[in-house]
N, C-alpha and C positions, 0 to 999 in steps of 0.2 A: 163655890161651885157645887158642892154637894146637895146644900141645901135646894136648890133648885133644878138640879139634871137628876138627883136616882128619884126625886117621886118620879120625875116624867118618865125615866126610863124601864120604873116597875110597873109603871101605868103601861106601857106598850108590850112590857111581857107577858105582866098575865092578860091581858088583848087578845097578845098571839096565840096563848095558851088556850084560851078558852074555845077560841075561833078557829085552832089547828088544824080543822078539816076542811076549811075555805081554802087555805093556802098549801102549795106546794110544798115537798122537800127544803129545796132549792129557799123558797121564799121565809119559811120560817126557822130554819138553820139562818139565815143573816139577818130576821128581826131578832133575833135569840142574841147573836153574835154581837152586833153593833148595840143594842141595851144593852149587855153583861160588858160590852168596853165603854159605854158612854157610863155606867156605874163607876167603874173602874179607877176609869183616866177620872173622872171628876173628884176623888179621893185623893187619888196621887198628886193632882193638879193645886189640890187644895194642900197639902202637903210641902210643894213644890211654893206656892204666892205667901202663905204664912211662915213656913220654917220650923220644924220641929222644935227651937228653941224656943219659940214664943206658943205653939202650940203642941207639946208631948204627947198628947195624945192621940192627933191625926193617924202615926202611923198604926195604933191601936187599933183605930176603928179602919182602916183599910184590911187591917189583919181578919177583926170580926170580921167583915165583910166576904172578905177570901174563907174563910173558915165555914160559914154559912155556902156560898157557893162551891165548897169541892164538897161540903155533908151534901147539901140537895144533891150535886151531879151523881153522887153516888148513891142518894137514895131512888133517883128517880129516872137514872142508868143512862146519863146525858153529859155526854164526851165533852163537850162545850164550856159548860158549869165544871168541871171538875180540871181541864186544861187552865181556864180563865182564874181561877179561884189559884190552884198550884203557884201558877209563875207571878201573879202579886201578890201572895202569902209571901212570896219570895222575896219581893222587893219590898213588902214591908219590913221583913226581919235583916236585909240589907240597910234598910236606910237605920232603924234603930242602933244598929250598932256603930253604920259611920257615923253617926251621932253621938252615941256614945266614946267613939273614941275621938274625934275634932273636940267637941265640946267641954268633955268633961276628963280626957286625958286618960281614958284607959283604952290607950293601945295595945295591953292585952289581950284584949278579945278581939281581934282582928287574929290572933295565935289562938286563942282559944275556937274559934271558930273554924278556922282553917282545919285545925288536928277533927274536929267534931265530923265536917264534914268528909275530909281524907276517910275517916274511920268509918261513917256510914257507906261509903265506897265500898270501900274495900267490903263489908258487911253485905251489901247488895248481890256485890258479885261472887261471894260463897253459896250466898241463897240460891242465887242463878243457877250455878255450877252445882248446886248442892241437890236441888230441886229443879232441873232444869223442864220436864214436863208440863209441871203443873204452873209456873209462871208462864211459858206457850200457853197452856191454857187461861190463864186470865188474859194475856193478851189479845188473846184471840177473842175470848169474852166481849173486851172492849172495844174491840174492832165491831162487834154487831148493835153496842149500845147507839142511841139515836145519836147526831152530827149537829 
């Protein structure tokens, strides 16, 4: 699937992009949206029909992919790219591990992951608490980046 949905779906981005001033708010926030998921889902999908056993590398390159789309969202100040990118970063580093531990029997890091994230938690909400202003203000920030 990838091979055949992310050209189409980079072909209708930079479309949009180019042509931005044709289209509405409205219109180009969900050619934006639905590309950056039809990229997405065709990664995961592909992931999902082959199996990371036979192919280890899929969740890889869903990862590149998320990594490229939260660096543009944030280079290019576009809530969308940097939302889309985060929570399948996410699901790539999930599926690697439940693979790593069905597969190859280290149910360790499902403990090691757990504490990892517990800890940037808890880390989060110091920064919060520590600096509570200035994270408002990034917020806030992103609240006026494009949709």
């Amino acid at each position: 699937p990838q091979l055949w949905l992310i050209p189409v779906a980079l072909s209708v981005l930079v479309a949009a992009h180019l042509n931005r001033e044709q289209f509405s708010e409205e219109q180009i926030t969900g050619v934006r949206y639905f590309s950056l998921l039809m990229i997405y889902a065709s990664s995961t999908a592909d992931i999902f029909v082959n199996g990371v056993a036979e192919s280890p590398w899929l969740p890889l390159i869903l990862a590149a992919l998320s990594l490229v789309g939260v660096f543009a969202g944030i280079s290019l100040r576009i809530r969308g790219l940097l939302l889309l990118g985060s929570v399948f970063l996410l699901l790539a580093i999930v599926t690697m591990i439940y693979y790593a531990s069905v597969n190859l029997g280290w149910t360790w890091l499902w403990y090691v992951a757990g504490i990892v994230t517990g800890a940037t938690i808890i880390f989060m909400f110091a920064v919060f608490e520590k600096k509570r202003g200035e994270v408002l203000r990034v917020v806030e920030g992103l609240k006026e980046w494009e949709s």
